[in-house]
Backbone as CSV, one residue per row, in Angstrom:
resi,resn,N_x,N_y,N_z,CA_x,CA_y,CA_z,C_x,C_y,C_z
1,UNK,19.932,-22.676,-10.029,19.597,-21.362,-10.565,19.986,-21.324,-12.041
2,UNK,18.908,-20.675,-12.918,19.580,-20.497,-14.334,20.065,-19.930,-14.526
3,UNK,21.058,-19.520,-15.066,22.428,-18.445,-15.130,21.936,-17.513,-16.686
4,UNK,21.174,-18.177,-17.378,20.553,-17.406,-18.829,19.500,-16.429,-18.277
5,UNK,18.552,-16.745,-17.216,17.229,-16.096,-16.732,17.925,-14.744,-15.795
6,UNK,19.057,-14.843,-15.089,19.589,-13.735,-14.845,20.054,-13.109,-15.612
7,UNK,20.912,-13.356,-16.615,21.438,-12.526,-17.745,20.224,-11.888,-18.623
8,UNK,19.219,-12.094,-18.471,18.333,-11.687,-19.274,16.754,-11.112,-18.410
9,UNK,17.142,-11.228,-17.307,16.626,-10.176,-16.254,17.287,-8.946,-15.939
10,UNK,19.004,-8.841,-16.069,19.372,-8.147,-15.889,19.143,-6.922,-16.974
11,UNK,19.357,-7.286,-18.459,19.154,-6.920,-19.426,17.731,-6.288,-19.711
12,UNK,17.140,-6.861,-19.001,15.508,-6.164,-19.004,15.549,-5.225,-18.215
13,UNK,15.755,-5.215,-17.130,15.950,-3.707,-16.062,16.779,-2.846,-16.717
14,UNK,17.445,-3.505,-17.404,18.662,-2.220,-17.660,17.837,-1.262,-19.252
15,UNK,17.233,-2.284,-19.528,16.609,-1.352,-20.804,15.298,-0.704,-20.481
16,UNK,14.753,-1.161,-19.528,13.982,-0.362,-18.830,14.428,0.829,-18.187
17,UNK,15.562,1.377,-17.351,16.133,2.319,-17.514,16.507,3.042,-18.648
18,UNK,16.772,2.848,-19.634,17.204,3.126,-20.641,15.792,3.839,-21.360
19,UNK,14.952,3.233,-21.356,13.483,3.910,-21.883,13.272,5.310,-21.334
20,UNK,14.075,5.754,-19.713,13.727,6.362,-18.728,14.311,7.713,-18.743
21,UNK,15.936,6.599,-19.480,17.334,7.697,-19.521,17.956,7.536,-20.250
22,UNK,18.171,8.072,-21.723,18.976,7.278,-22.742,20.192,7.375,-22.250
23,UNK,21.446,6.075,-22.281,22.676,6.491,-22.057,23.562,6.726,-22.661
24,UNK,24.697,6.766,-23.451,25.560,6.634,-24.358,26.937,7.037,-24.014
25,UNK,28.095,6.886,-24.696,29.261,7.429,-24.281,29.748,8.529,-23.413
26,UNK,28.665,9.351,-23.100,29.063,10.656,-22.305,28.200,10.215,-20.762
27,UNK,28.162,8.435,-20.760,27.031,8.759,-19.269,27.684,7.443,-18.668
28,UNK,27.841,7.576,-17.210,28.464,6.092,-16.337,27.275,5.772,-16.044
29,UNK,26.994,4.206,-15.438,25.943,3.478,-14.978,26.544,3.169,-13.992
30,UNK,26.148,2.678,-12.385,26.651,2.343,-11.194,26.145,1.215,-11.216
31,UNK,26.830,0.197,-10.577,25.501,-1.177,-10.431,26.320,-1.454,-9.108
32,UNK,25.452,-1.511,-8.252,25.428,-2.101,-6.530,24.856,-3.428,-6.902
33,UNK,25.753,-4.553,-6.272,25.372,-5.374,-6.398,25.523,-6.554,-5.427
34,UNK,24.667,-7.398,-5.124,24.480,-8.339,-3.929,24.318,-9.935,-4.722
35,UNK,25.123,-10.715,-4.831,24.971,-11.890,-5.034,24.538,-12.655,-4.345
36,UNK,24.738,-11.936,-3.005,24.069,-13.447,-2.023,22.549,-13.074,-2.459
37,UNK,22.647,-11.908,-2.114,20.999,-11.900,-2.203,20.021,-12.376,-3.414
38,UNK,20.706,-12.340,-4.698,20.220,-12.835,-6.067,19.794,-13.980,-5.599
39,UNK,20.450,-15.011,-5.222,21.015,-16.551,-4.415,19.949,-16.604,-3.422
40,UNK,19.200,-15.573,-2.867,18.251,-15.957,-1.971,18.597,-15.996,-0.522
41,UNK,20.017,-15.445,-0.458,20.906,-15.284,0.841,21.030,-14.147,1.320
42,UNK,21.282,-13.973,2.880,21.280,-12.843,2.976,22.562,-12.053,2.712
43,UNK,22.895,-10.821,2.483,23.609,-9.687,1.524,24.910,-9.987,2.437
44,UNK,26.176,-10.551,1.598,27.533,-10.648,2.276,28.017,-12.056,3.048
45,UNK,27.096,-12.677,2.569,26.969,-13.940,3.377,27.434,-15.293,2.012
46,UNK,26.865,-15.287,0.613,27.002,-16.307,-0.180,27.115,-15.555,-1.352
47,UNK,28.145,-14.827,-1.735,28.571,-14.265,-3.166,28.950,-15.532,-4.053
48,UNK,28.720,-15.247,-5.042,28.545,-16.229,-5.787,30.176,-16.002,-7.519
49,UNK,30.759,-15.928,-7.669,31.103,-16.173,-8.737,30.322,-16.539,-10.101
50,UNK,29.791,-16.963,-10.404,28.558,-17.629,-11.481,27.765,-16.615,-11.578
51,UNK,26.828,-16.240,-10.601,25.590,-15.241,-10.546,26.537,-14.043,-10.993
52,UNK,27.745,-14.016,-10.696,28.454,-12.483,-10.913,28.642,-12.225,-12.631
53,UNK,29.164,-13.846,-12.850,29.190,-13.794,-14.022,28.260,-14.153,-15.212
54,UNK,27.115,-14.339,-14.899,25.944,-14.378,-15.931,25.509,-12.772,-15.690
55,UNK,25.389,-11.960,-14.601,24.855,-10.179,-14.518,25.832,-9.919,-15.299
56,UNK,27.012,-9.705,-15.270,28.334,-9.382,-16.017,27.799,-9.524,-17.502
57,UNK,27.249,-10.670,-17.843,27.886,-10.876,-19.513,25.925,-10.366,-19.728
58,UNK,25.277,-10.290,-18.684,23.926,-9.380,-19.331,24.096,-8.101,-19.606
59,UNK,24.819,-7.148,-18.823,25.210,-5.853,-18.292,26.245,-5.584,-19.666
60,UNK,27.807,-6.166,-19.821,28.156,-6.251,-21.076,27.802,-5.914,-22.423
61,UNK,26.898,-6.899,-22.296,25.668,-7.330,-23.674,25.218,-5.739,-24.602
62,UNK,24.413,-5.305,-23.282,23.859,-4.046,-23.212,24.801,-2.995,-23.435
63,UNK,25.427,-2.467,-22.791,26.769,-2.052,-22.903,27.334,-1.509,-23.934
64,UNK,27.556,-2.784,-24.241,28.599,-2.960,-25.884,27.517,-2.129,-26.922
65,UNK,26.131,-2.228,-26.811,25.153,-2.075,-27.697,24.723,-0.676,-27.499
66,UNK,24.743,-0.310,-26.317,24.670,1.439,-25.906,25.841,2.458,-26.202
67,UNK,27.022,2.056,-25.430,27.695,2.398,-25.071,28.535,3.366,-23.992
68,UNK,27.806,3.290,-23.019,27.579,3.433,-21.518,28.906,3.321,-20.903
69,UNK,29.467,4.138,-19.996,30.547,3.583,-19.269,29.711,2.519,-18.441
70,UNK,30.821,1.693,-17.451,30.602,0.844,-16.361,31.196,1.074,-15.342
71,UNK,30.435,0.876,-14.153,30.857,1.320,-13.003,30.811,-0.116,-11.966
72,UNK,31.361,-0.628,-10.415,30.775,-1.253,-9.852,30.906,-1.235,-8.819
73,UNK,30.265,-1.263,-7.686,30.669,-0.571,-6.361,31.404,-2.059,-5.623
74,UNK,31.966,-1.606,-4.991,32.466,-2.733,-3.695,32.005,-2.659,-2.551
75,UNK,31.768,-3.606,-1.413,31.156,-3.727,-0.136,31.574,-2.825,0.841
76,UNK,31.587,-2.347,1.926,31.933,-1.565,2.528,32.798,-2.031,3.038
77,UNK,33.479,-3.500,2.973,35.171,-3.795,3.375,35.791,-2.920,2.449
78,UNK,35.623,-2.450,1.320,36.786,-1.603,0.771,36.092,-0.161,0.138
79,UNK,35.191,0.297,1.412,34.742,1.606,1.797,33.900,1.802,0.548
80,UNK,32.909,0.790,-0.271,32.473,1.270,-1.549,32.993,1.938,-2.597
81,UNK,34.494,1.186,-2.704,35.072,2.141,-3.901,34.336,1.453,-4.899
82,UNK,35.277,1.946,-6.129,34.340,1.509,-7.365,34.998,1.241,-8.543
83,UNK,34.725,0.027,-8.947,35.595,-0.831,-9.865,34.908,-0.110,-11.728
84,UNK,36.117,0.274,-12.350,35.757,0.720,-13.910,36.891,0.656,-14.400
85,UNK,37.049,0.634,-16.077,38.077,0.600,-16.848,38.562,1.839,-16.835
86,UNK,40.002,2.103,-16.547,40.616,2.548,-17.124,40.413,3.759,-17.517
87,UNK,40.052,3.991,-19.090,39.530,4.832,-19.845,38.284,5.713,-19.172
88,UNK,37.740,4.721,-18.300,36.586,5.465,-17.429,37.218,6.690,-16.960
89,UNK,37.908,5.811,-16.312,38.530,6.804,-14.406,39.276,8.055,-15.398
90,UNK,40.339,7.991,-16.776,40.485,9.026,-17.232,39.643,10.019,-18.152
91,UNK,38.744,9.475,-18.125,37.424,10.016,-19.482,36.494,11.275,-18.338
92,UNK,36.500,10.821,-16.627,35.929,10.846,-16.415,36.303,11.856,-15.016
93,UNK,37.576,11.865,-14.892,38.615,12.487,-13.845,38.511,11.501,-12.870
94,UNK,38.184,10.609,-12.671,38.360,9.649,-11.398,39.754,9.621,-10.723
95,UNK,40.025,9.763,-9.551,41.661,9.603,-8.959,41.230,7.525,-8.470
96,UNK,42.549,7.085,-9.315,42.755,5.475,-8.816,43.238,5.371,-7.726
97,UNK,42.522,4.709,-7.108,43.220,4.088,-5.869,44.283,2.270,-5.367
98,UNK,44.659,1.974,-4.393,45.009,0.712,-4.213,44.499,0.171,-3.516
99,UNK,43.818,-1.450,-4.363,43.561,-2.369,-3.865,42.969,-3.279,-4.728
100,UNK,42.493,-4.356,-4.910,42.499,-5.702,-5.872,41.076,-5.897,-5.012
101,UNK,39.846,-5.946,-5.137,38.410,-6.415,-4.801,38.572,-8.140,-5.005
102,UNK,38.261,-8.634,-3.719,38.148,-9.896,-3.812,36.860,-10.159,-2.737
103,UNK,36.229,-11.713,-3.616,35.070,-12.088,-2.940,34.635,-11.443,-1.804
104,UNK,35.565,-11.546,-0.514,35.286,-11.186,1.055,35.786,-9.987,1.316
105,UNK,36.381,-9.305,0.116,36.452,-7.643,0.552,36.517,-6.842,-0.710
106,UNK,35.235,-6.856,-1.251,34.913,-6.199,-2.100,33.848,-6.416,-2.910
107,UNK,33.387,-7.810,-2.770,31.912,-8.527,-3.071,32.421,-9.344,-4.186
108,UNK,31.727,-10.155,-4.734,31.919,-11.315,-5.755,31.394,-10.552,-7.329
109,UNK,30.740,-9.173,-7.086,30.358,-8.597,-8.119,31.780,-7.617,-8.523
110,UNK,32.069,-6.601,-7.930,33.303,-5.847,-7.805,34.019,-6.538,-8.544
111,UNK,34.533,-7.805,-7.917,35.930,-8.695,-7.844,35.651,-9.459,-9.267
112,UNK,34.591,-10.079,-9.649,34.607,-10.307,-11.146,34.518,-9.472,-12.119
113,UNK,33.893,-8.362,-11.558,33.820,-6.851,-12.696,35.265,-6.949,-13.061
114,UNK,36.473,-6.623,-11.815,37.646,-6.529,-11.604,38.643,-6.905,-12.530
115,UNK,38.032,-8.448,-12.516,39.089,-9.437,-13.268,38.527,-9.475,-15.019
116,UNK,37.268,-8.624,-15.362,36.662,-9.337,-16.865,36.626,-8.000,-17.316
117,UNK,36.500,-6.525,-16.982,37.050,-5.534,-17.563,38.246,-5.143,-18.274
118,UNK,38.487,-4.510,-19.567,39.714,-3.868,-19.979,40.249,-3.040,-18.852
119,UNK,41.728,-3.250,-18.988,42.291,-2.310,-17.660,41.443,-1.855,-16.624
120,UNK,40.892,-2.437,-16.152,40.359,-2.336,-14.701,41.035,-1.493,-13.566
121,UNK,40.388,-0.524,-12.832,41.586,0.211,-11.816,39.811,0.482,-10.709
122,UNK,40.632,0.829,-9.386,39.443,0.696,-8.658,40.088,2.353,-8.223
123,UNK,38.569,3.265,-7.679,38.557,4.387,-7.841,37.806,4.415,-6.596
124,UNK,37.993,5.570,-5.786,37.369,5.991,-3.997,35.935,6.145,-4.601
125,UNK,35.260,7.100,-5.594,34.105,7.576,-5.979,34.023,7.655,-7.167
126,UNK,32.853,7.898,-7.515,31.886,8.404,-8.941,30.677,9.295,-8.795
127,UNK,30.364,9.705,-9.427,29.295,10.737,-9.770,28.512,10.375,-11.331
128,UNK,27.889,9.027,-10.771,27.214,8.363,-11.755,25.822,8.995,-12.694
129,UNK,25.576,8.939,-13.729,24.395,9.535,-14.443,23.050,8.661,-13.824
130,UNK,23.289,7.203,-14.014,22.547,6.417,-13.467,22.723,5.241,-12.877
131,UNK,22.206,4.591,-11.827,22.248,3.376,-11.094,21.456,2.088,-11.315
132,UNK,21.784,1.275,-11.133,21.093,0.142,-10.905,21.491,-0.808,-9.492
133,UNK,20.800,-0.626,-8.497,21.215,-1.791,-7.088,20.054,-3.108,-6.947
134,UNK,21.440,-3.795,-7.248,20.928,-5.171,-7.141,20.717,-6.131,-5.780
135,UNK,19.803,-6.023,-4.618,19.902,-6.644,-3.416,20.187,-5.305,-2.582
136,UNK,20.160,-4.484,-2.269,20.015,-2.881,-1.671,21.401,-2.690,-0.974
137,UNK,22.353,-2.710,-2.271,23.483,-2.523,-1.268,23.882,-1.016,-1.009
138,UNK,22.728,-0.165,-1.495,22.966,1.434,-1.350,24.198,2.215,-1.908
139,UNK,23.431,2.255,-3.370,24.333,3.026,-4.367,24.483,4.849,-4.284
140,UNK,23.614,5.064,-3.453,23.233,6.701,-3.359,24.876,7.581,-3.404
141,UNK,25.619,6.936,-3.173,26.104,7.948,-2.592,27.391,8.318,-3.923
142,UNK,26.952,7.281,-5.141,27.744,7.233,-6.535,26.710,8.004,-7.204
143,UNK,25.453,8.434,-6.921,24.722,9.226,-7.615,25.279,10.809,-8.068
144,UNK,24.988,11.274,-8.845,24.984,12.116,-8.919,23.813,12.932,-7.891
145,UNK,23.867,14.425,-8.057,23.366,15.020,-6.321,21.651,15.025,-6.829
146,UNK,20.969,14.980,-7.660,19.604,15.075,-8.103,19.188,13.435,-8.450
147,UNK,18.835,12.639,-7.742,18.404,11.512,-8.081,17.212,11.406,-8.373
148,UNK,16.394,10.485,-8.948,15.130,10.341,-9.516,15.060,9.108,-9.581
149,UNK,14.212,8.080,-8.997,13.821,6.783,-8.711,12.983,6.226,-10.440
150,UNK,13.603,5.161,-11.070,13.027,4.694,-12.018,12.314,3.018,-11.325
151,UNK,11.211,3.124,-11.666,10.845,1.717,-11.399,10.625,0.646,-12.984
152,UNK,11.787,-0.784,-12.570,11.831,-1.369,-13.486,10.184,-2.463,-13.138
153,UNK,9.981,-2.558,-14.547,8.976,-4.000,-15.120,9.210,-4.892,-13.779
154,UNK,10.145,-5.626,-14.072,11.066,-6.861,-12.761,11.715,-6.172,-11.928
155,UNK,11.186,-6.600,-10.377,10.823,-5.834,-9.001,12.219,-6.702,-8.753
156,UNK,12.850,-8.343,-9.152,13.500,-8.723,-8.870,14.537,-9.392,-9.686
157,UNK,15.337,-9.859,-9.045,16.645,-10.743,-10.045,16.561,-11.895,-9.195
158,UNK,16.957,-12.366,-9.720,17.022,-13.739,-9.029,15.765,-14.019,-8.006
159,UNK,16.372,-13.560,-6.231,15.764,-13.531,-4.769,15.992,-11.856,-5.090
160,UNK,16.865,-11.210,-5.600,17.387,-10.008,-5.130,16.064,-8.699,-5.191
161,UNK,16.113,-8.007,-4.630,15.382,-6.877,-4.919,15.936,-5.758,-6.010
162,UNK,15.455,-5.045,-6.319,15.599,-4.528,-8.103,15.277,-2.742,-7.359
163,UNK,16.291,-1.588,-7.562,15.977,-0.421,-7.396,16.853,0.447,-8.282
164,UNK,16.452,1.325,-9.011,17.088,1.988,-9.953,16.782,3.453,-9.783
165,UNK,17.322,4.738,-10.362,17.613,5.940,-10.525,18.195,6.508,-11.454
166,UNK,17.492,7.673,-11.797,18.163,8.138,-12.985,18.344,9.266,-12.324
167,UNK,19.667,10.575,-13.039,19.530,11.977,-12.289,19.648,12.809,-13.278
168,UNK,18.917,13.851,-13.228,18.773,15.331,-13.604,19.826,16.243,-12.777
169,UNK,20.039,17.363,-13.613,20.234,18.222,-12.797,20.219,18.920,-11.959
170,UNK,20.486,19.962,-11.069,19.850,20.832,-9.947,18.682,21.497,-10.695
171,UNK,17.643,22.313,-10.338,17.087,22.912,-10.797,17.265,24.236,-9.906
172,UNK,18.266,25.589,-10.645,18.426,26.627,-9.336,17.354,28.000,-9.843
173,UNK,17.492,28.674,-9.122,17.491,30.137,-9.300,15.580,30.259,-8.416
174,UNK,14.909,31.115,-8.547,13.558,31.402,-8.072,12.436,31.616,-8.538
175,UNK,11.320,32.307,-8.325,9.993,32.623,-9.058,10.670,33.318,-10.168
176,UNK,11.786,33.736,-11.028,12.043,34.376,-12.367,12.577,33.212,-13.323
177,UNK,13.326,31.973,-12.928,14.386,31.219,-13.512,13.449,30.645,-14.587
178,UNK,13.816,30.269,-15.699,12.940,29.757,-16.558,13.989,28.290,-16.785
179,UNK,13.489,27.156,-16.928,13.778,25.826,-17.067,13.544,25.239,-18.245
180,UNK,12.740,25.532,-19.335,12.908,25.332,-20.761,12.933,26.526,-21.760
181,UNK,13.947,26.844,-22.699,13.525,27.533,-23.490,12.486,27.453,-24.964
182,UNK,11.812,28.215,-24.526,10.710,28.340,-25.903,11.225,28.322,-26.977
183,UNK,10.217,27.951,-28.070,11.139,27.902,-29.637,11.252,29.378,-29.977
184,UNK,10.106,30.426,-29.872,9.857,31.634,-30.084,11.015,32.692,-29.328
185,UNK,11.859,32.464,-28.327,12.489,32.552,-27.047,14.239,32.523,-28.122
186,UNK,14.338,31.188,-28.538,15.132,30.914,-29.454,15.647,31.830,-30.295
187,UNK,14.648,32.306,-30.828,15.092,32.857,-32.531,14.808,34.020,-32.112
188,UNK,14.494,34.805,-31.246,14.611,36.110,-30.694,16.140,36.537,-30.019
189,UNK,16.862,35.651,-29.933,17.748,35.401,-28.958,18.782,35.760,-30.519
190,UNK,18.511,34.698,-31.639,19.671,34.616,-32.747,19.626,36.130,-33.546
């Protein structure tokens, strides 16, 4: 497997979201992620270290250049908590929890997020702006409550299957609520 063609698949989905949803310092990204499945294996079966770390330094890349929090979920051995720096979990109110994500209980994605993040702390939940799941390890539930399905260019990564979301807000109130204000609306208002 080429370890450059993932890093730069990953990087393509992710800016394809990005076309969808601009992100920047005030927004987390979730990434569910399945190495076996990148690998062509089935999900929990052949995590990979390598594959974790070429998505890592694509995801990074991007990152550094947006400036996006990072998020990363863990397997359901450690109930899908969710691996972020630090600065996240306080930027962001996250309560930290205990436990260290490793390969077989927490996925090979988690567990290298884990170890290659600044202050790394693993957290029960998030209430992510947007997702990216890599191999369908079912990120829904880090969404925020209004999800919206983005479809990337590349359907896949590696073997893995490719599904993304961006979220909006609720939209409340009834036949009176108005959802954009007019420019005319505006300056009547000042």
């Amino acid at each position: 497997m080429k370890w450059e063609k993932i890093t730069e698949e990953v990087q393509s989905v992710i800016h394809d979201l990005l076309q969808a949803m601009p992100l920047d310092d005030r927004h987390l990204l979730v990434f569910g992620v399945s190495t076996s499945e990148v690998a062509g294996k089935r999900i929990g079966t052949e995590g990979s270290d390598e594959i974790a770390g070429a998505l890592f330094e694509g995801i990074r890349q991007v990152q550094e250049q947006f400036g996006f929090h990072l998020a990363f979920q863990c397997c359901e051995h450690l109930n899908r908590a969710v691996v972020v720096e630090r600065k996240t979990a306080e930027k962001f109110g996250f309560v930290e929890v205990t436990a260290i994500p490793v390969p077989h209980a927490g996925g090979a994605m988690a567990s290298y997020a884990f170890r290659h993040l600044h202050d790394a702390v693993l957290v029960e939940e998030v209430r992510a702006d947007a997702g990216i799941d890599i191999g369908d390890t079912l990120i829904g539930m880090h969404l925020k409550p209004v999800a919206v399905p983005v479809r990337p260019k590349l359907r896949q990564i590696g073997e893995a299957h490719v599904t993304m979301a961006k979220t909006r807000p609720k939209l409340i109130g009834g036949a009176r609520a108005v959802y954009v204000l007019e420019n005319n609306q505006n300056q009547e208002n000042s």
